[in-house]
C-alpha positions as CSV (number, residue, x, y, z in Angstrom):
1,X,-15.9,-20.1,-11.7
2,X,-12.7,-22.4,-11.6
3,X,-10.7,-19.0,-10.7
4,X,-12.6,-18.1,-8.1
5,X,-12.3,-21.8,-6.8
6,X,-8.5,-22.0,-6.5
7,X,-8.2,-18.5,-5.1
8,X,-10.0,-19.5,-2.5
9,X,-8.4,-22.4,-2.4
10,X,-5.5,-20.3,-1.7
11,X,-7.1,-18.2,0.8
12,X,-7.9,-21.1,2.8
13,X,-4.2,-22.4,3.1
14,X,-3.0,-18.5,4.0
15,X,-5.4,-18.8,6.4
16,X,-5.0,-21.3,7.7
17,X,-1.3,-21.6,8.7
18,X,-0.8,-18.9,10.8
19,X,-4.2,-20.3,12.9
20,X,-2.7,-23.6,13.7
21,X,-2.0,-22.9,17.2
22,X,-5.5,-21.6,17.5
23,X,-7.1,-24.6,15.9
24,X,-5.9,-26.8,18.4
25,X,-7.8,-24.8,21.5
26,X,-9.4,-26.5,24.1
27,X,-7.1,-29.5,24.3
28,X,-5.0,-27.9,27.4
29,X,-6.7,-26.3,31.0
30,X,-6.4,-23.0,30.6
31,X,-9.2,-21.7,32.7
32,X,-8.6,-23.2,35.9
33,X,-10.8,-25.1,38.2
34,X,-11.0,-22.5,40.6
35,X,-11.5,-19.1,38.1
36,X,-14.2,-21.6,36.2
37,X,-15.9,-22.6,39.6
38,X,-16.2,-18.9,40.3
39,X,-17.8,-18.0,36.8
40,X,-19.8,-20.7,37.0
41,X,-21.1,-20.1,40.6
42,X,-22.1,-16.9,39.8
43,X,-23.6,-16.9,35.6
44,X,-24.9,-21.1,35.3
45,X,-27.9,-22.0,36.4
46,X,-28.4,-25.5,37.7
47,X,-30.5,-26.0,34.5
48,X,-27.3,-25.1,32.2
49,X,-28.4,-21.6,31.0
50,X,-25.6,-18.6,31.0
51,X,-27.2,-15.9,32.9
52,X,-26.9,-12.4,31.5
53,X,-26.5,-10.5,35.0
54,X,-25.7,-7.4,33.0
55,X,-29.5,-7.6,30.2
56,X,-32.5,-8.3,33.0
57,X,-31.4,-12.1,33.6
58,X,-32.0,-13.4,30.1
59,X,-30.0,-15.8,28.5
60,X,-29.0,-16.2,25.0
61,X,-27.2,-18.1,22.2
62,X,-24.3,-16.0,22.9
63,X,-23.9,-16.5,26.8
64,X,-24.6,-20.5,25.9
65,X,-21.5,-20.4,23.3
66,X,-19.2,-18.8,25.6
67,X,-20.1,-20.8,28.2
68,X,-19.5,-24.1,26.0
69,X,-16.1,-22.4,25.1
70,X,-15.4,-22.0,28.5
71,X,-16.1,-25.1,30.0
72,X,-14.0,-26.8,27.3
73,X,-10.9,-24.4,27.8
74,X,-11.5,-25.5,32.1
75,X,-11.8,-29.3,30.5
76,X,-15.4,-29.4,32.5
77,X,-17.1,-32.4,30.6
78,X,-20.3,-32.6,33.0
79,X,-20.2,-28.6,32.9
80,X,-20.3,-28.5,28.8
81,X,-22.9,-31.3,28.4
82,X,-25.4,-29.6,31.3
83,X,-25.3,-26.3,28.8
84,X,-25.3,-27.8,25.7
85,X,-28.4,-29.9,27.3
86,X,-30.0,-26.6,27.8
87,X,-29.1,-24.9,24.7
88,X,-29.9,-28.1,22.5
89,X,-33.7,-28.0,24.4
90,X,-34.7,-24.4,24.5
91,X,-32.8,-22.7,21.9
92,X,-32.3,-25.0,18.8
93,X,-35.7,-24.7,17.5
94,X,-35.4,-23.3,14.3
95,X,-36.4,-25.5,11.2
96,X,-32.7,-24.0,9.4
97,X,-30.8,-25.5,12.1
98,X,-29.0,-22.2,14.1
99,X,-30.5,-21.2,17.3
100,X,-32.8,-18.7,18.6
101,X,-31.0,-15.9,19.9
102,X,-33.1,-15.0,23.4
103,X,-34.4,-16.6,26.1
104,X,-36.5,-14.9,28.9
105,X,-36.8,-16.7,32.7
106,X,-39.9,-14.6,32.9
107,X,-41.8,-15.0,29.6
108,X,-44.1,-18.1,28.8
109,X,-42.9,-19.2,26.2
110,X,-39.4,-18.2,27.0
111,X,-38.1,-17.8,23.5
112,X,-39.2,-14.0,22.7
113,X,-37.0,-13.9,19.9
114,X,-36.9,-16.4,17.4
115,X,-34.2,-14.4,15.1
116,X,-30.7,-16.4,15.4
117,X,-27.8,-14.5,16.7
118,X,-24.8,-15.6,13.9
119,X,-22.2,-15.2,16.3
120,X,-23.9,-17.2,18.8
121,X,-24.3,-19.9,16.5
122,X,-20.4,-19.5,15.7
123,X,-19.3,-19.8,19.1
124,X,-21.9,-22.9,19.8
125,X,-20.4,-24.7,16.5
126,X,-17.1,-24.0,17.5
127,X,-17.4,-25.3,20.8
128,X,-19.2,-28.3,19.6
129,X,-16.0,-28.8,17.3
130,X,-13.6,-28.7,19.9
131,X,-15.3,-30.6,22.8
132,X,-16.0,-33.4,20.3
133,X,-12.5,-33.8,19.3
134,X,-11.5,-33.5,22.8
135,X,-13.6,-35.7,24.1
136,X,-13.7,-37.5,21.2
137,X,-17.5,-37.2,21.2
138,X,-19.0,-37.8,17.4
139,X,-22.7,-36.2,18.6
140,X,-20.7,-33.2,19.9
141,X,-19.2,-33.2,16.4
142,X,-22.6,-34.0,14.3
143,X,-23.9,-30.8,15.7
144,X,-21.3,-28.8,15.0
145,X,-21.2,-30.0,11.3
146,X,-24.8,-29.2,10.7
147,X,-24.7,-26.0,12.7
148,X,-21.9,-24.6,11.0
149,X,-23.2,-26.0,7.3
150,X,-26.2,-23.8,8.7
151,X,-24.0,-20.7,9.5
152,X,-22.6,-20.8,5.9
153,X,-26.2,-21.5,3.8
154,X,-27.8,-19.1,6.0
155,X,-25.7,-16.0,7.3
156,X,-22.5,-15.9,4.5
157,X,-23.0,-14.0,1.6
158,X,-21.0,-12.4,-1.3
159,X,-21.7,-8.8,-2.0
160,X,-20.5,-5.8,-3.8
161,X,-17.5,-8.3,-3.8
162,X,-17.2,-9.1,-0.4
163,X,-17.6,-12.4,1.8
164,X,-19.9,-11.4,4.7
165,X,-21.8,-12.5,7.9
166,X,-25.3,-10.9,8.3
167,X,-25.6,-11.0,11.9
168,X,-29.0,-13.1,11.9
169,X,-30.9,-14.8,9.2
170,X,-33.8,-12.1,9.1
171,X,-33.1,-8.3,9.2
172,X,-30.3,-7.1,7.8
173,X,-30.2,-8.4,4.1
174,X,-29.9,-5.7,0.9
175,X,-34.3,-6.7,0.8
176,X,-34.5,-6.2,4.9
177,X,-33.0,-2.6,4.8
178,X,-32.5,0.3,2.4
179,X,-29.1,0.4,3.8
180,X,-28.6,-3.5,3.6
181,X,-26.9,-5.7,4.0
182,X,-25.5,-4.6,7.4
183,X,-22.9,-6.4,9.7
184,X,-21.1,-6.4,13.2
185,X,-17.9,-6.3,12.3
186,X,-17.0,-8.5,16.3
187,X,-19.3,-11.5,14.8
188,X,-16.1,-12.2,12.6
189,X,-14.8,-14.8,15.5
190,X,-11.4,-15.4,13.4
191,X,-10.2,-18.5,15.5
192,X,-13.3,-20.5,15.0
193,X,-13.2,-20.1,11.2
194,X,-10.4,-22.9,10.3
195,X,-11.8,-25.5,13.4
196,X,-15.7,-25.3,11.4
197,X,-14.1,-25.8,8.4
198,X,-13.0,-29.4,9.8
199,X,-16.4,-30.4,10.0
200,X,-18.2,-28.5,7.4
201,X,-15.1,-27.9,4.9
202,X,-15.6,-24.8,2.4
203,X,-13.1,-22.2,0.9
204,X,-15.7,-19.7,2.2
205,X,-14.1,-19.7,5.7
206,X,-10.9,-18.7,4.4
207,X,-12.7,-16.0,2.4
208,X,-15.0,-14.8,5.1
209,X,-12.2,-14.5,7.7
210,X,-9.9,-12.9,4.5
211,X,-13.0,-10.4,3.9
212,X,-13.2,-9.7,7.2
213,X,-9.4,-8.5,7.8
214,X,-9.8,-6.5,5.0
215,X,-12.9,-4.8,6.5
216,X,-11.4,-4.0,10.0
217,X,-8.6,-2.9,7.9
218,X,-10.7,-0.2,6.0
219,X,-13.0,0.6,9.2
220,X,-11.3,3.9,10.3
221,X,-14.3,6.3,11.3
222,X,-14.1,9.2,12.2
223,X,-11.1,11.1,14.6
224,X,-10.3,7.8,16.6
225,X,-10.5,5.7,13.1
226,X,-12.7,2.9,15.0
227,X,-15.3,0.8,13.7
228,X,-18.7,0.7,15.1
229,X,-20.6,-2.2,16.4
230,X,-23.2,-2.2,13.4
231,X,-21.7,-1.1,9.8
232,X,-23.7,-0.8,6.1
233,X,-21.7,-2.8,3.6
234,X,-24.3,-1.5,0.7
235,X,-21.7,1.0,-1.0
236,X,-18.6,2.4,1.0
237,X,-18.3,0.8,5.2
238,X,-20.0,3.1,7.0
239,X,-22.2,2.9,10.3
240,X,-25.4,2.0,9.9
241,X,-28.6,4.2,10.3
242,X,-31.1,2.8,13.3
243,X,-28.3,2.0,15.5
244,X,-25.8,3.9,17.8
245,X,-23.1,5.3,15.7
246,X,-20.6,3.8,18.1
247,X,-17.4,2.0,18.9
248,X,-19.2,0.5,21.6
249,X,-19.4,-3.4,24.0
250,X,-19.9,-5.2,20.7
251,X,-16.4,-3.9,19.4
252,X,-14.3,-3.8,22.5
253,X,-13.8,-7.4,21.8
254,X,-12.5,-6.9,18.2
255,X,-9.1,-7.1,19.6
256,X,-9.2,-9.9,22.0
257,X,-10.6,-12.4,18.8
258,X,-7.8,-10.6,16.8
259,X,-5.1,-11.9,19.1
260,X,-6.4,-15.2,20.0
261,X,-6.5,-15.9,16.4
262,X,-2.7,-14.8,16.2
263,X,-3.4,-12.1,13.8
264,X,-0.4,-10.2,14.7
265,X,-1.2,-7.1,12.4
266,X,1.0,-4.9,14.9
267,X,-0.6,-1.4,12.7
268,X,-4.5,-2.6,12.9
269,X,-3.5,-3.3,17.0
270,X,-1.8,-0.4,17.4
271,X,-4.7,1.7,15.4
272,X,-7.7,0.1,17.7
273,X,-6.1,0.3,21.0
274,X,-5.0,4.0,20.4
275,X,-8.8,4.7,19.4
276,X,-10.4,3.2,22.5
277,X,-7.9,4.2,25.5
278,X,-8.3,7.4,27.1
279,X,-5.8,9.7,28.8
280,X,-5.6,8.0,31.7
281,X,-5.3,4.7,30.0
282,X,-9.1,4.1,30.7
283,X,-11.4,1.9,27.9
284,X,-14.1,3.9,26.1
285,X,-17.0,4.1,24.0
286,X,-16.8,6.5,21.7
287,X,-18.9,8.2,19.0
288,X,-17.6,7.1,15.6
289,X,-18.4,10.1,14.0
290,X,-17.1,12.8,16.1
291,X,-14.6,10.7,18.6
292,X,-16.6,11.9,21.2
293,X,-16.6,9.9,24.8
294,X,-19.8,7.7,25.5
295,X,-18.9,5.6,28.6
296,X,-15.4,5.0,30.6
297,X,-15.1,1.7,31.5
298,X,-12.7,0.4,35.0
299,X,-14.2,-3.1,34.9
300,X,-11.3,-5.8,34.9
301,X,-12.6,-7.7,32.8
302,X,-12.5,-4.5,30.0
303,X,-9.8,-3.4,30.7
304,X,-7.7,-6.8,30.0
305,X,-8.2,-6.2,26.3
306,X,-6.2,-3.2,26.7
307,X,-3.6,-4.7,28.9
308,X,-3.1,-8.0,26.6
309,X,-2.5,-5.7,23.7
310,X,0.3,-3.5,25.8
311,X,1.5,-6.6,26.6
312,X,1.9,-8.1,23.2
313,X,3.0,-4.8,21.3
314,X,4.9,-3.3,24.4
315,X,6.2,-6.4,26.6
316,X,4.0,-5.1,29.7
317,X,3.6,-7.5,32.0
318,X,-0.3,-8.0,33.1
319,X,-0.6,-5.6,36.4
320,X,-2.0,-7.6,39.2
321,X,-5.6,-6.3,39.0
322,X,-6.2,-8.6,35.9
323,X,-4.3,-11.2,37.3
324,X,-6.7,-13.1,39.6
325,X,-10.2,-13.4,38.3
326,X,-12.9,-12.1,40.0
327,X,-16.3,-12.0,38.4
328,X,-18.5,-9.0,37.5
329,X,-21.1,-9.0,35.1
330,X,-21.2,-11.6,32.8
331,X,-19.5,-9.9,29.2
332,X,-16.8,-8.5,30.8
333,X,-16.1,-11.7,33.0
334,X,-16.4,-13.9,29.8
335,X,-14.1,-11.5,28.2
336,X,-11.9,-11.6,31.2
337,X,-11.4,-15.6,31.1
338,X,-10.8,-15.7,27.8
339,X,-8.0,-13.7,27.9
340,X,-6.4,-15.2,30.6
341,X,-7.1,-18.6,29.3
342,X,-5.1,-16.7,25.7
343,X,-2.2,-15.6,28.0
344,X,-1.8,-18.7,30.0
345,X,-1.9,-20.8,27.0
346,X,0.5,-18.7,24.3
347,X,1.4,-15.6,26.7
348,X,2.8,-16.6,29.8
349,X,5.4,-13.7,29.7
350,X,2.3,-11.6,30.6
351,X,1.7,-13.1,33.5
């Protein structure tokens, strides 16, 4: 409908705005050499797969797209093009397009899971986007178009009303599951959203990325009024059944896309880091449905997402224990360069 056109139309320019710093990632160093050289002594393999230290040694579409995002934001050409190398070969070998989501150093063959992982082929798309206009590479850019035309045709869907990501092409539809369709709420990678739509333009970005503010918006479960990792989108947001009813490693980043992005929504902030911070000022995972404590986590790399935020919202300065990188395990040390790469790039009053 011509409506519906122009409103998204709309959407896409109040989108995109605020984002303008974000879209130009990627064109400045701000991992440096040495914090890059450590992550990348320690997760890439000399065969350019992401190692998942933390999941048995697998890798996976997600590791590969951090690690492409990464290795842009340390301006590493020979870095990105030995794990896109990898990823292009072993992962990208679905007929749709997207890439399948786990790889197994000790399976034969080594994809055991051809399912895609949609934020895995967001982050590969968007790193794709920005290494080619970096590097001013058009097959970086080629990709990235028909990855993220893939992303849209395969994953995006309107229902009940709202734009929304299924989290792979097979499983979590309204015909996969009686509680269908189901999403992960941290797959909504808001920065990424504007820099696709320059090489696979639609006004569904805008309205995916609009849907998805509202969603995080309306996800107040429970006593902490968190979201969980895996929510049913079928009637009213709630979590979904089959999975842990949690606000759990999939969320914790929630935050760290939301300020990257330079979605300064200082009461959805404020309401996410009160729900995950214990007494002490510790991170947790917590049952959505009675608030109750799963894990505490002390890594670093964790606990930057709560120091970022106090720093934003309270003008806390970074304390010197997420200062200096020093890597961990794999999610919370990609979670840990990313926001210092955020802070040394738009924050360096934190530092």
């Amino acid at each position: 409908m011509i409506w519906r056109t122009v409103l998204l139309l709309t959407l896409a320019l109040v989108v995109a705005l605020p984002q303008t710093r974000a879209a130009a990632q990627g064109r400045g160093e701000t991992v440096s050499a040495e914090d890059w050289q450590k992550y990348k002594t320690k997760f890439l393999d000399p065969g350019g797969r992401i190692i998942d230290d933390g999941n048995g040694g697998i890798s996976h579409s997600e590791g590969q797209g951090y690690g492409l995002w990464l290795a842009v934001l340390a301006g590493s050409a020979a870095d990105f093009e030995l794990i896109w190398s990898f990823t292009r070969r072993e992962l990208l070998l679905r007929d749709d397009g997207l890439a399948a989501w786990k790889w197994s150093p000790s399976e034969k063959p080594h994809v055991i899971d051809i399912n895609n992982a949609t934020d895995g082929d967001i982050l590969i798309a968007y790193a794709l986007t920005l290494a080619g206009e970096r590097w001013k590479r058009k097959d970086y850019l080629s990709a990235a178009s028909k990855i993220a035309k893939a992303i849209l045709d395969r994953t995006v869907i309107d229902y009940g009303g709202r734009t929304l990501l299924l989290p792979g092409v097979a499983g979590f539809s309204a015909t996969d599951r009686e509680d269908g369709p189901v999403v992960n709420p941290s797959y909504w990678i808001f920065e990424a959203f504007p820099v696709l739509d320059r090489v696979a333009p639609s006004p569904i970005w805008a309205a995916l990325a609009n849907d998805g503010r509202k969603m995080l918006d309306q996800l107040q479960l429970g006593p902490r009024k968190m979201p969980a990792d895996w929510i049913s989108a079928k009637t009213r947001l709630k979590a979904a059944q089959g999975f842990p009813a949690e606000f759990g490693y999939n969320s914790l980043r929630i935050p760290l896309y939301l300020v990257r992005a330079d979605i300064d929504d200082a009461e959805l902030l404020s309401r996410l880091r009160q729900g995950m911070l214990g007494a002490n000022g510790e991170l947790l995972i917590s049952d959505v449905t009675t608030g109750a404590v799963r894990a505490t986590l002390t890594d670093p790399g964790y606990q930057f997402v709560n120091h970022i935020l106090a720093c934003l919202m309270e003008r806390a300065p970074l304390p010197d224990s997420v200062k200096v990188f020093s890597p961990t395990q794999y999610y919370p040390s990609t979670l840990h360069l990313l926001g210092l790469s955020y802070a040394k790039e738009k924050r360096p009053e934190c530092l």
